[in-house]
N, C-alpha and C positions, 0 to 999 in steps of 0.2 A: 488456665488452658493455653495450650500453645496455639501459633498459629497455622493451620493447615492448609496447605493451596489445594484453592478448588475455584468453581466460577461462579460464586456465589454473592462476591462483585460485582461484576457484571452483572450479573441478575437484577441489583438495585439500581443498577443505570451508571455504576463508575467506569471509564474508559480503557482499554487495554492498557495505555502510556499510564494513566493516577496509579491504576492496580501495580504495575508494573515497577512505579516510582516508590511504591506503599513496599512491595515486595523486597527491595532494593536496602530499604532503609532496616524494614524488622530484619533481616537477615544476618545483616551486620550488630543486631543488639542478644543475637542466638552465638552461648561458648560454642557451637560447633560448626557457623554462617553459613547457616544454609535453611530453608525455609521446612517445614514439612510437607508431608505429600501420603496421597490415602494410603499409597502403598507401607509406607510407616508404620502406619496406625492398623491395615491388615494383617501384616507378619505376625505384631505383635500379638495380635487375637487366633492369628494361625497358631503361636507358638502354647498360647492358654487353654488351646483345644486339642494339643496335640499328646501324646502320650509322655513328651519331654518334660512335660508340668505336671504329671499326672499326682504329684507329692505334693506340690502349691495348693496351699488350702488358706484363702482369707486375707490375699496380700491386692496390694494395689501397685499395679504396672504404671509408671509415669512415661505417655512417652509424649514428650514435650524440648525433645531440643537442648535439654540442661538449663529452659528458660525460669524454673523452681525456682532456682538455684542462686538466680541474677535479678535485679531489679530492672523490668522491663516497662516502667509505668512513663517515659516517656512519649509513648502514642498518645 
């Protein structure tokens, strides 16, 4: 799974600067550097609901970054 920004960091008690730092680093190990964000991960299910997909039967949508793709197990 990719990583999605949200404050769910925070929530466990990590501080804006560590998230910030954390953010900083995954971003740069993403082919497209940049982090994800919910808005991402909406489209894509806008786009699964929409009549555009209405032929899609049985596939799975990755949306993760192109992080599949790359070995990301340095965290």
């Amino acid at each position: 799974p990719a990583y999605i920004k949200s404050e769910f960091l925070g929530t466990l008690g990590y501080s804006n600067e560590a998230v910030e730092t954390l953010e900083e680093e995954v971003k740069n190990l993403y082919p497209i550097r940049r982090i994800g964000e919910a808005i991402d991960v909406a489209k894509a299910i806008a786009f699964l609901c929409s009549e555009d997909a209405s032929y899609i039967t049985g596939d799975c949508m990755v949306v993760d970054g192109g992080s599949s793709y790359v070995n990301i197990t340095r965290l």
